[in-house]
C-alpha positions as a Markdown table, in Angstrom:
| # | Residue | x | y | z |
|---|---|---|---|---|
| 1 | Unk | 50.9 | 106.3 | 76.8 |
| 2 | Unk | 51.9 | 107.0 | 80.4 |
| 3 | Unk | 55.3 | 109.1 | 80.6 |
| 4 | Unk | 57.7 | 109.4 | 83.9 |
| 5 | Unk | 60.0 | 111.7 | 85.3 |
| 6 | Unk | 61.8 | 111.7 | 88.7 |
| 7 | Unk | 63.1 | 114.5 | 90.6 |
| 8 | Unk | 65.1 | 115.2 | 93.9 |
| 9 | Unk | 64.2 | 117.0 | 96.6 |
| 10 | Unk | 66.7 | 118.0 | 100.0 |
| 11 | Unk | 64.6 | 116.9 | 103.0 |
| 12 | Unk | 65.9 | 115.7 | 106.6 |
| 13 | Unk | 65.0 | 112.3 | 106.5 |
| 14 | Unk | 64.2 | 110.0 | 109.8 |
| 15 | Unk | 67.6 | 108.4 | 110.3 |
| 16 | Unk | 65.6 | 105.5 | 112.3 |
| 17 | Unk | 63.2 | 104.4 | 109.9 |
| 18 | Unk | 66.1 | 104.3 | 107.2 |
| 19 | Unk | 68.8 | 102.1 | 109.5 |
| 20 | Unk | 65.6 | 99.9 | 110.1 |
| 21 | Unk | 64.2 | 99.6 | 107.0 |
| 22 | Unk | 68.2 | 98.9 | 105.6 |
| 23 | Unk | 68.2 | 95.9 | 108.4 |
| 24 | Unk | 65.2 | 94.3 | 107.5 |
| 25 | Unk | 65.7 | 94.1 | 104.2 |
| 26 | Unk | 69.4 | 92.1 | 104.9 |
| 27 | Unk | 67.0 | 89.8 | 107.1 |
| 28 | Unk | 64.3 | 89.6 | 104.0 |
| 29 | Unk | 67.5 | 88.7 | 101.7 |
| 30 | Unk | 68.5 | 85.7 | 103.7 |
| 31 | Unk | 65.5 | 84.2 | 104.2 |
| 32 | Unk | 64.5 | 84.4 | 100.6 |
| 33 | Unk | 68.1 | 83.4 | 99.4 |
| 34 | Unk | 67.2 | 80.4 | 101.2 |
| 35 | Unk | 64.3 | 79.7 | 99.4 |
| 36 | Unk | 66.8 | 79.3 | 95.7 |
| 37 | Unk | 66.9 | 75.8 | 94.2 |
| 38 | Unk | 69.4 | 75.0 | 91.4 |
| 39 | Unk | 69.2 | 72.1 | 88.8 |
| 40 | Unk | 71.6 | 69.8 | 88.3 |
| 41 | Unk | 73.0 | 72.1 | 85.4 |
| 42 | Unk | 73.0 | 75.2 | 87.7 |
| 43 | Unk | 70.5 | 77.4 | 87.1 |
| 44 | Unk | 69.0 | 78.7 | 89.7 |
| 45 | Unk | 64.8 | 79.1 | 90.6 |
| 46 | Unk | 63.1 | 80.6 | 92.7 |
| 47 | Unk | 60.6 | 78.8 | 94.8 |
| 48 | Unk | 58.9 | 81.6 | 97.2 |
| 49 | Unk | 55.0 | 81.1 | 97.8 |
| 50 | Unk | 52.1 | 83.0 | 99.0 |
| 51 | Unk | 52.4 | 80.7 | 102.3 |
| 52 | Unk | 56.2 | 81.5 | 102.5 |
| 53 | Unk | 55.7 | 85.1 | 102.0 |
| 54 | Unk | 53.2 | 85.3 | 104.7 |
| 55 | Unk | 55.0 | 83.5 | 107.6 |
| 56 | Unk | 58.5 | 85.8 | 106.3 |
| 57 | Unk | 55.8 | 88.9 | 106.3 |
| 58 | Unk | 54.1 | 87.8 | 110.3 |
| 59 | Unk | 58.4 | 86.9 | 111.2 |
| 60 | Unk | 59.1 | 90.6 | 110.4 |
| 61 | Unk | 56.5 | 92.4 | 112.0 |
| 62 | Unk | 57.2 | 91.4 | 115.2 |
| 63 | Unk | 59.0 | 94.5 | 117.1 |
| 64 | Unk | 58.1 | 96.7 | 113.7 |
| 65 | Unk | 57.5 | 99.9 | 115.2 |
| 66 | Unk | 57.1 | 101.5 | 111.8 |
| 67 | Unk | 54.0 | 101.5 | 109.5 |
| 68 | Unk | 53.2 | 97.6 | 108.4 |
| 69 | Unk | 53.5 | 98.3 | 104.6 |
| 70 | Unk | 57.1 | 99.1 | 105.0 |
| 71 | Unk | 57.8 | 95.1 | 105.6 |
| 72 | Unk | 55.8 | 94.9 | 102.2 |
| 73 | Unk | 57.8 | 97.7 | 100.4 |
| 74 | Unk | 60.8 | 95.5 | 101.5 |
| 75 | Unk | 59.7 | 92.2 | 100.5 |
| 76 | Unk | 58.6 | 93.3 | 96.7 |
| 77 | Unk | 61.9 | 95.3 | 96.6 |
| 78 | Unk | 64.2 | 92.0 | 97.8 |
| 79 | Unk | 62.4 | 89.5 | 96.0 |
| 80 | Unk | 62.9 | 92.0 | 92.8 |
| 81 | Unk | 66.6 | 91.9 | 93.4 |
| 82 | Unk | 66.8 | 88.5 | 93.5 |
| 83 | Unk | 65.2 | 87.3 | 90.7 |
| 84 | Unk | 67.3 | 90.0 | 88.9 |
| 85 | Unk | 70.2 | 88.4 | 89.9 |
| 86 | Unk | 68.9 | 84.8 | 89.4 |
| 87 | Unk | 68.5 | 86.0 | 85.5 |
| 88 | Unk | 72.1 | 87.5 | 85.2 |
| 89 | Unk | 73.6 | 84.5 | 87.3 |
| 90 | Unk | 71.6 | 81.7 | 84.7 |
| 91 | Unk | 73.4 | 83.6 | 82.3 |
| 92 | Unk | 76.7 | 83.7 | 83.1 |
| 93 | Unk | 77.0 | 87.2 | 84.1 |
| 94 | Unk | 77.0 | 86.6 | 87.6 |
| 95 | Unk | 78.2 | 84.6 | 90.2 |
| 96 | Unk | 78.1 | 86.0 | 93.9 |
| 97 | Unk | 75.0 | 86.4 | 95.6 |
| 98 | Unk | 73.5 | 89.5 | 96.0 |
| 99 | Unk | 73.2 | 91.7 | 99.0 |
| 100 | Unk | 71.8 | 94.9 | 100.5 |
| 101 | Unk | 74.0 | 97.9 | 99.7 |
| 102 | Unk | 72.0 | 101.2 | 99.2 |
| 103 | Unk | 70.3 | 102.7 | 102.7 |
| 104 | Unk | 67.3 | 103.5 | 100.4 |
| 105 | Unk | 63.6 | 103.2 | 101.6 |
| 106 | Unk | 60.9 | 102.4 | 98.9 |
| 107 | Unk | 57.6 | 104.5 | 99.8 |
| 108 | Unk | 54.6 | 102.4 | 98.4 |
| 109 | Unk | 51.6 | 104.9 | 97.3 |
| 110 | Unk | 49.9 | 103.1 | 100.7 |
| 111 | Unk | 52.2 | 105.2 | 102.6 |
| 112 | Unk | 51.6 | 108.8 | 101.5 |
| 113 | Unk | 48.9 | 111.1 | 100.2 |
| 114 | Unk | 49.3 | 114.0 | 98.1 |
| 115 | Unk | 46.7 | 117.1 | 98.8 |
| 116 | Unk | 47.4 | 120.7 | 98.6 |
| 117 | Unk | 50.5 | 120.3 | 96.5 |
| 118 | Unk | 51.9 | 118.3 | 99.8 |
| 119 | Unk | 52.9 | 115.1 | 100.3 |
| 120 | Unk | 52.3 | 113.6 | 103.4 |
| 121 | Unk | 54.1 | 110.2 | 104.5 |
| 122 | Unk | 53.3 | 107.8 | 107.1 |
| 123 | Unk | 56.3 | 107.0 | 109.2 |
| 124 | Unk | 54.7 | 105.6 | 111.8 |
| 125 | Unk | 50.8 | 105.0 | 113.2 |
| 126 | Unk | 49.9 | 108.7 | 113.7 |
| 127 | Unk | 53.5 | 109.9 | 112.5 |
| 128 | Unk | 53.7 | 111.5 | 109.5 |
| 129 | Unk | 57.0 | 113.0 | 107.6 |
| 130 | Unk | 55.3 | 116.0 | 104.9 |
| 131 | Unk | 57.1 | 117.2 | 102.1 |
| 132 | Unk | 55.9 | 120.8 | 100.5 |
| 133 | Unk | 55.7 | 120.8 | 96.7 |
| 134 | Unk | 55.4 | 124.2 | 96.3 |
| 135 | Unk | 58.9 | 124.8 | 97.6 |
| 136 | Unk | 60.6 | 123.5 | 94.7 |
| 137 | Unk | 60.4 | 125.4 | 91.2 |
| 138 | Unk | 62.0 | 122.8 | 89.4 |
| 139 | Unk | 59.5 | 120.1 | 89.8 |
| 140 | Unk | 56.6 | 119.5 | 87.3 |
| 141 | Unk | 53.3 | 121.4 | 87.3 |
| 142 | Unk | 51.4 | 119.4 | 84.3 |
| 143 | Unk | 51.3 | 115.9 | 85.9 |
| 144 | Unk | 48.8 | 113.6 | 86.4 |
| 145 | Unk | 50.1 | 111.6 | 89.5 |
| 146 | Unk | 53.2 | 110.9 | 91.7 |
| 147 | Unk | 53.9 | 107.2 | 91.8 |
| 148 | Unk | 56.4 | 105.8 | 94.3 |
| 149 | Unk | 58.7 | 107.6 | 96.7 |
| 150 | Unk | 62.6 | 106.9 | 97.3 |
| 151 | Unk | 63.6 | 108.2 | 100.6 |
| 152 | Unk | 67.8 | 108.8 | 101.2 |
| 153 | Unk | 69.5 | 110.2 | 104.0 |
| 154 | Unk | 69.5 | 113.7 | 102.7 |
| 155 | Unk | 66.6 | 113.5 | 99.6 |
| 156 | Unk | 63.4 | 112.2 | 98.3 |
| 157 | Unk | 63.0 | 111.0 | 94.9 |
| 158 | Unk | 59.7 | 111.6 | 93.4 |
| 159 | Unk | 58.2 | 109.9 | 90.6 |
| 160 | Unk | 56.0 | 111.9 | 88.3 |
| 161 | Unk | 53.5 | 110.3 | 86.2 |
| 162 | Unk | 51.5 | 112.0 | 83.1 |
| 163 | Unk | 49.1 | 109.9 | 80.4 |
| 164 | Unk | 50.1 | 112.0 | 76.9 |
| 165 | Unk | 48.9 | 111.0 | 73.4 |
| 166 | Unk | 51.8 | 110.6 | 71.0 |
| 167 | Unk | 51.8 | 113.6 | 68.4 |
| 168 | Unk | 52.0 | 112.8 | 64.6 |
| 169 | Unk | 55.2 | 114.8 | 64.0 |
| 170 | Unk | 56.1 | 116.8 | 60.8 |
| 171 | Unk | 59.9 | 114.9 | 60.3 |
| 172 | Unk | 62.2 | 113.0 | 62.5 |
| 173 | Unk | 65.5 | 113.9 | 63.2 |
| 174 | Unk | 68.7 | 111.1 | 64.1 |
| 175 | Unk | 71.2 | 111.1 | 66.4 |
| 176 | Unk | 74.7 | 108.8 | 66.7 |
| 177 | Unk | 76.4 | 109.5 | 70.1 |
| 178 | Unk | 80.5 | 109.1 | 69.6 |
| 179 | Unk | 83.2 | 109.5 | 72.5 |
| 180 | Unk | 83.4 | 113.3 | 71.7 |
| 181 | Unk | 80.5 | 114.3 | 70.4 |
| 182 | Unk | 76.9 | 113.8 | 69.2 |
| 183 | Unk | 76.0 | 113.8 | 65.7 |
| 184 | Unk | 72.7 | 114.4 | 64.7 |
| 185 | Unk | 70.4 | 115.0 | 61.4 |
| 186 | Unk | 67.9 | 117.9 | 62.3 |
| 187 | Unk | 65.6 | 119.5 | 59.7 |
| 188 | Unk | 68.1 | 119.2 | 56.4 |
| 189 | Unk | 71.3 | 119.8 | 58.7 |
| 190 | Unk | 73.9 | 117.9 | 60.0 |
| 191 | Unk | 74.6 | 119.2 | 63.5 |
| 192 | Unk | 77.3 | 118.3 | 66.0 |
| 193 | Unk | 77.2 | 118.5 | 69.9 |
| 194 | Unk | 80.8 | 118.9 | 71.3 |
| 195 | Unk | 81.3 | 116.2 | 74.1 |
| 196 | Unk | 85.4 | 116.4 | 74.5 |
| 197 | Unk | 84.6 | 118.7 | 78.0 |
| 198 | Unk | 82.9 | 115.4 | 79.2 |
| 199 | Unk | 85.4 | 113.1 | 77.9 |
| 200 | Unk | 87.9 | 114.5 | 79.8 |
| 201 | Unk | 86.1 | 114.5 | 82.7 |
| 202 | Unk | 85.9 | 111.0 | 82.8 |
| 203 | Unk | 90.0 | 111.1 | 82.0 |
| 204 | Unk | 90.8 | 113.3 | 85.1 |
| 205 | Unk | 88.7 | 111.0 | 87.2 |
| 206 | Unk | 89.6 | 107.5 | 85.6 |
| 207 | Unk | 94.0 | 108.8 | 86.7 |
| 208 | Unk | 92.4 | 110.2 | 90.4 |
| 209 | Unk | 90.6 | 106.2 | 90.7 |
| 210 | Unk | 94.4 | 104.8 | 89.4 |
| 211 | Unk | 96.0 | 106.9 | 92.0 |
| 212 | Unk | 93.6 | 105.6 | 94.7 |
| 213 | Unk | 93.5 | 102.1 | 93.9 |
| 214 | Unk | 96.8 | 102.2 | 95.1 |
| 215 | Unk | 96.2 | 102.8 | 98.8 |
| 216 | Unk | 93.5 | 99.9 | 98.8 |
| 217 | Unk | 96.9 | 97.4 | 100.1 |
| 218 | Unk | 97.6 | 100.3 | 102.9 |
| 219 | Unk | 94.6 | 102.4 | 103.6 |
| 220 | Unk | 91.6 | 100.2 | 102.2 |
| 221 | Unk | 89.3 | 102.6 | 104.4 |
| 222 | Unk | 90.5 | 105.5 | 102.8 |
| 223 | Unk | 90.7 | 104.3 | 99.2 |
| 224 | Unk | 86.6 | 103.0 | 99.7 |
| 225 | Unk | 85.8 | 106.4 | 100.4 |
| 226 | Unk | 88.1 | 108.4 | 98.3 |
| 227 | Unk | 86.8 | 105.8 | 95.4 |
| 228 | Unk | 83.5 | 106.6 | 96.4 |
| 229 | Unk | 83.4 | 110.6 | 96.8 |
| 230 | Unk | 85.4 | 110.8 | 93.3 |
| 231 | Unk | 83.1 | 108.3 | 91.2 |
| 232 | Unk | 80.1 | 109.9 | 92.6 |
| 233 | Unk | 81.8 | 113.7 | 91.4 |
| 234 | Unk | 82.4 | 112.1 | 88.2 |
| 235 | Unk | 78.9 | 110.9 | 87.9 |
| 236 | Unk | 77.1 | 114.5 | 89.0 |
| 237 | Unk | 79.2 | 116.1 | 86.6 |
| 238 | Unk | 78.4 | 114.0 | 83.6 |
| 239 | Unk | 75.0 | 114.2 | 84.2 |
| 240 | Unk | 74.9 | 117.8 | 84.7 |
| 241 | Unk | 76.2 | 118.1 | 81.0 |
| 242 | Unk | 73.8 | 115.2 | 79.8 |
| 243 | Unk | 70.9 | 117.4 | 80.9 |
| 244 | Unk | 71.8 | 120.3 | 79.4 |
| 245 | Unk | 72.2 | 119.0 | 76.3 |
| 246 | Unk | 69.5 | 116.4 | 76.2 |
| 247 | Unk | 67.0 | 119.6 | 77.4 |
| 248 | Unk | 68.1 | 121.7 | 74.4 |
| 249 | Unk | 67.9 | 119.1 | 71.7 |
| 250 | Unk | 64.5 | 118.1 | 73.4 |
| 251 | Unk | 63.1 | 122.1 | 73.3 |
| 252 | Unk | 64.5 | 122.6 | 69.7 |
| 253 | Unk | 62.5 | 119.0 | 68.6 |
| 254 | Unk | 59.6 | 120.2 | 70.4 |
| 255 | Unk | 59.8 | 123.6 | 68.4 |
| 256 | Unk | 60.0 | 121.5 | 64.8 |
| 257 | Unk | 57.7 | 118.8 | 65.8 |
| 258 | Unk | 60.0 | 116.5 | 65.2 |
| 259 | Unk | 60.4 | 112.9 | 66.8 |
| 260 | Unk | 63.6 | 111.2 | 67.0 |
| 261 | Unk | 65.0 | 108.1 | 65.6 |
| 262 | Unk | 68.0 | 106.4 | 67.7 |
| 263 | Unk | 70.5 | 103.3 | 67.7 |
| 264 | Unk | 69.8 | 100.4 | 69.6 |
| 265 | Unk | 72.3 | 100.2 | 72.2 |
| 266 | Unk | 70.6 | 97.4 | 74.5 |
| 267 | Unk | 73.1 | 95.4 | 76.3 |
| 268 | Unk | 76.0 | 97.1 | 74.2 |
| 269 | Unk | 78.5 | 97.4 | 77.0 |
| 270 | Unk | 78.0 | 94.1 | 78.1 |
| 271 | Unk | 78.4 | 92.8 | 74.2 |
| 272 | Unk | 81.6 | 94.6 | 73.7 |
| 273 | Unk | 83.2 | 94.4 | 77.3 |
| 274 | Unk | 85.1 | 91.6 | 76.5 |
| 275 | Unk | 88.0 | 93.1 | 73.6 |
| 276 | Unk | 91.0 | 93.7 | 75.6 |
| 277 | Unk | 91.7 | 96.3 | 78.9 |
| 278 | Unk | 92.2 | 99.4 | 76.5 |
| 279 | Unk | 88.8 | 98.9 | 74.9 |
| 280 | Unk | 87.2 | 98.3 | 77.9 |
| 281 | Unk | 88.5 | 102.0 | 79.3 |
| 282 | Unk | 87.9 | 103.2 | 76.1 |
| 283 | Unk | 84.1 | 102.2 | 76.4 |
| 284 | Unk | 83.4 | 103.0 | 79.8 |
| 285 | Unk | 84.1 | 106.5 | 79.1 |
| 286 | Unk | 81.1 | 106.6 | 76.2 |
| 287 | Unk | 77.8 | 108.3 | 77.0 |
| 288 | Unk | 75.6 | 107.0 | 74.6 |
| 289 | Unk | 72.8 | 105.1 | 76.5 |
| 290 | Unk | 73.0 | 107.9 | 79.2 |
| 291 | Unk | 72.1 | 110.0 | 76.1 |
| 292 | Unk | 69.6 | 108.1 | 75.0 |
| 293 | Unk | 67.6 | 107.6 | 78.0 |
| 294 | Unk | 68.1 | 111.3 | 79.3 |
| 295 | Unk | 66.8 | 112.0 | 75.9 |
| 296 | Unk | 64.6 | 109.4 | 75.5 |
| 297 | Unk | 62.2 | 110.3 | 78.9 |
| 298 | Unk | 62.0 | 114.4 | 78.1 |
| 299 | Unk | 60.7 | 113.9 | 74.0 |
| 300 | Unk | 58.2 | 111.2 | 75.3 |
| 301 | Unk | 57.0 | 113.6 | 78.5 |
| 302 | Unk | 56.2 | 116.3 | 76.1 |
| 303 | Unk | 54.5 | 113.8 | 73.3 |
| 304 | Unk | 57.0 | 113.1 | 70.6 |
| 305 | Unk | 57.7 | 109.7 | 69.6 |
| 306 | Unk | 61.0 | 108.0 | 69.9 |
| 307 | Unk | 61.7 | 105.2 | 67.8 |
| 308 | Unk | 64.8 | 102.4 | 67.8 |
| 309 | Unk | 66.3 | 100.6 | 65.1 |
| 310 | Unk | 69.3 | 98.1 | 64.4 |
| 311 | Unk | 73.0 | 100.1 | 64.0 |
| 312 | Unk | 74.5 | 97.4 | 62.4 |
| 313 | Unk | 76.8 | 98.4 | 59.3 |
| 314 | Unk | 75.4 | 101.5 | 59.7 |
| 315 | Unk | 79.0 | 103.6 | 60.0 |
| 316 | Unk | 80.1 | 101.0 | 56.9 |
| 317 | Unk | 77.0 | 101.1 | 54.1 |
| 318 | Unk | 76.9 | 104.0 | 51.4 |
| 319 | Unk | 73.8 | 106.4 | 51.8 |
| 320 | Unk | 74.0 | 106.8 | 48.4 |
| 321 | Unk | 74.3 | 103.4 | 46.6 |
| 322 | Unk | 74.5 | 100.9 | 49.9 |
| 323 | Unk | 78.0 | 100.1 | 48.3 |
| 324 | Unk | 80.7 | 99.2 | 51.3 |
| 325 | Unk | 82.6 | 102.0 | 53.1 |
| 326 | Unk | 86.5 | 101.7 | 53.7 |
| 327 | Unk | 88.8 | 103.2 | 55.9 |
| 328 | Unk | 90.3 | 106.5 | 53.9 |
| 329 | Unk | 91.6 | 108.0 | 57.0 |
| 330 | Unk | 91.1 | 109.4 | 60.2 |
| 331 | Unk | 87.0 | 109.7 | 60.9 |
| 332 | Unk | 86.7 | 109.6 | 56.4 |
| 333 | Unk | 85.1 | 106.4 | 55.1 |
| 334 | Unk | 85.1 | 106.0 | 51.1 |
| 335 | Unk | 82.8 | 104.4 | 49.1 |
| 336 | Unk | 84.2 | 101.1 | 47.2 |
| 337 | Unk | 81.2 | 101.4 | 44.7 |
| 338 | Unk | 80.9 | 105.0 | 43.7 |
| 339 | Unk | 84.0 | 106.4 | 45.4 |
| 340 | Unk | 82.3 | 108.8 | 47.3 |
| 341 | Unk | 84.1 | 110.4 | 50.6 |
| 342 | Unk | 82.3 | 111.0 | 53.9 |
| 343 | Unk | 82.5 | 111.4 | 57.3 |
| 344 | Unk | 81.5 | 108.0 | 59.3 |
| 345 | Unk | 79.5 | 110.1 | 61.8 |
| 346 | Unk | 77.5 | 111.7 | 59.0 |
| 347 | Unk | 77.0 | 108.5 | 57.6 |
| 348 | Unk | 75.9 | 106.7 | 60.4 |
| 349 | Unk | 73.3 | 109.2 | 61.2 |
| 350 | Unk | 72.0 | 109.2 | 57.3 |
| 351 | Unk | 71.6 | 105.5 | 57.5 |
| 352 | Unk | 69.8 | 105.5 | 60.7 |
| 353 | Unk | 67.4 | 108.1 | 59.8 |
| 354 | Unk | 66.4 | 106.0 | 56.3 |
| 355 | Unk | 66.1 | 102.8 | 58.3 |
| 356 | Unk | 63.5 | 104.6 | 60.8 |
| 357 | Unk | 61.8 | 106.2 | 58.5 |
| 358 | Unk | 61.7 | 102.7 | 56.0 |
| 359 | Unk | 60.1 | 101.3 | 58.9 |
| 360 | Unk | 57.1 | 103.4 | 58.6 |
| 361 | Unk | 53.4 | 102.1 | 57.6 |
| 362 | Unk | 52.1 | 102.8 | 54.5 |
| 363 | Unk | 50.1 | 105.9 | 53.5 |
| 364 | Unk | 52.5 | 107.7 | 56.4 |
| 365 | Unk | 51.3 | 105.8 | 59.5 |
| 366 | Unk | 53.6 | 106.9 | 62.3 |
| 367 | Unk | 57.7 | 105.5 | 63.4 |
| 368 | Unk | 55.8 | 105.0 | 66.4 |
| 369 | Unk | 52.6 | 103.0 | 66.6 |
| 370 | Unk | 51.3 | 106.0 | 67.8 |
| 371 | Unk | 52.8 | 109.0 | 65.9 |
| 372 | Unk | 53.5 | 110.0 | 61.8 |
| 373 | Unk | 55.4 | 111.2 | 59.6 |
| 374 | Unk | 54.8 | 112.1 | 55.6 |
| 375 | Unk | 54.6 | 108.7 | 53.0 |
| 376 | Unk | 57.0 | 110.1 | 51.2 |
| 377 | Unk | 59.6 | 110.7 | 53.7 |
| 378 | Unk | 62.5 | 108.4 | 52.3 |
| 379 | Unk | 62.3 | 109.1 | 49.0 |
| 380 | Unk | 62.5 | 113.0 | 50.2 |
| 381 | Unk | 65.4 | 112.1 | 52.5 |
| 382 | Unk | 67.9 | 110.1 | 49.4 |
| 383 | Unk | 67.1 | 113.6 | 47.5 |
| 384 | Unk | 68.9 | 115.5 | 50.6 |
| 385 | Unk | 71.5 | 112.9 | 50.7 |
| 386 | Unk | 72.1 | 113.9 | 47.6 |
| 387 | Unk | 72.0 | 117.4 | 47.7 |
| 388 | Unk | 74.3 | 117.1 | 51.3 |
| 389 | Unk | 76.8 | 115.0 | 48.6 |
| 390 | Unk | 76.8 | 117.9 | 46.3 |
């Protein structure tokens, strides 16, 4: 199985080759957004040849001073976009076209060569832009290759790539992520990860973006880039405390050889976006897929497997009996079959683990079709409930 991992690295990057590559890419977009047919029902296709690539490709190159694979790298990355956005606007979700935003540069593997622990990249013919690996502590020693490149103004994003076999794991542990913590099952014990320092993060910032948005009829300038500085603040510091906790519940898994068994969120913002203005800001401020993915990428670089099954019901079913949980007050549920009282964050990650580990093969195949754990493992698990339920 091949992992990834991306990293950031402070360079000085050619301003010219970025302002260029930005304004070819607006020129790619509108001759491929001409190139969009829509039915008489309104969906939209996309009908972009070989022939049509090549005459946009030969239109492009002339007065290119950079290297010729650049006009590639933008092609692949705008025809991407739009059939992206062809796929959200068939389904509702959305209605302008797109457009060219981000001043980013897409370095294909045809443009650089790593040797020495240094990557070199062609700017132009006989121009190169070289990057020292060795500078950099943080970055991976035990990969196998560096895919693509992102080049910014002021960084480079390298992508890390490592082929790992999938380890057959002693146990698996859960994890539910809530507005103010994480709750997770880990050998035996019910463990909670304290997230109210992030939530209020995302309170100070969400009053700082209400404050602002009310310059945008005055000083629309100023409340663009004030909205900008403070949402991109908001977004370091989240992540900052996402890593940290992701890399310590991913070095404590790796310690158990444990793998990890998680809800699946797919899509869930989108499928709940649309309950009223207070659940929306309530719901922006959750972390879960960040968690997930942060999580997600580190147990799967070091070999653990990482399975997803179906939350549904799973804060509202009995671990014990399956009976129907009820509201008994605050975060309690009670049981309306055996009367028993638990937390709903407990219970959620109790139900999650026995439907991963249900999910296994027979004669203890893996959660993942490439990792294990014991045959035996939910019958062992509905003894713990137990013995958690006194």
């Amino acid at each position: 199985m091949e992992t990834i991992k991306s990293y950031k690295v402070p360079i000085n990057a050619p301003k010219d080759l970025i302002k260029a590559y930005f304004e070819i890419k607006k020129k790619t977009l509108n001759e491929i957004l001409k190139h969009i047919n829509y039915s008489k029902h309104g969906k939209a296709h996309l009908k972009f040849g070989r022939e049509d690539r090549r005459r946009l490709r030969n239109k492009l190159l002339k007065n290119w001073e950079y290297a010729k694979h650049y006009v590639d790298s933008a092609i692949n990355s705008v025809i991407s976009l739009v059939k992206s956005w062809i796929t959200l606007h068939n389904k509702g979700r959305a209605k302008k076209p797109p457009s060219i935003t981000r001043k980013t540069v897409y370095i294909k593997t045809t443009l650089f060569k790593v040797k020495d622990n240094k990557i070199r990249i062609t700017i132009k013919p006989r121009q190169y832009l070289e990057v020292d690996l060795s500078k950099f502590s943080y970055l991976p020693k035990d990969y196998d290759r560096i895919g693509g490149l992102i080049l910014q103004e002021n960084k480079l994003i390298i992508t890390f790539k490592k082929n790992v076999e999938v380890k057959n794991v002693k146990d698996c542990a859960s994890f539910d992520a809530n507005l103010t913590n994480v709750t997770g099952y880990i050998n035996g014990r019910i463990v909670r990860y304290d997230l109210r320092k992030l939530y209020h993060i995302h309170r100070v910032y969400e009053e700082k973006r209400r404050r602002i948005q009310k310059l945008d009829k005055t000083k629309p300038k100023t409340s663009k880039r004030l909205m900008e500085k403070y949402s991109r603040r908001e977004w370091n510091r989240a992540r900052d405390i996402m890593h940290k906790l992701t890399t310590g519940i991913a070095r404590m898994l790796t310690s158990l050889n444990h793998g990890v068994i998680l809800e699946d969120l797919k899509n869930i913002k989108e499928r709940t976006l649309r309950k009223g203005k207070d659940f929306n800001r309530k719901i922006s401020k959750w972390n879960a897929r960040t968690f997930q993915y942060m999580l997600e990428y580190k147990l799967r670089w070091l070999g653990l497997p990482v399975k997803y099954v179906n939350p549904a019901y799973s804060s509202q079913t009995c671990p014990l009996c399956s009976g129907r949980l009820t509201a008994y007050g605050g975060r309690l549920m009670k049981c309306t079959r055996c009367g028993f009282i638990w937390d709903r964050d407990v219970v959620a990650v109790l139900n999650l683990r026995m439907r991963g580990l249900r999910g296994c093969p027979e004669r203890g195949r893996g959660i993942h079709e490439q990792g294990s754990v014991d045959a035996d493992a939910p019958q062992s698990l509905h003894r713990q409930i137990k013995a958690y339920a006194g």
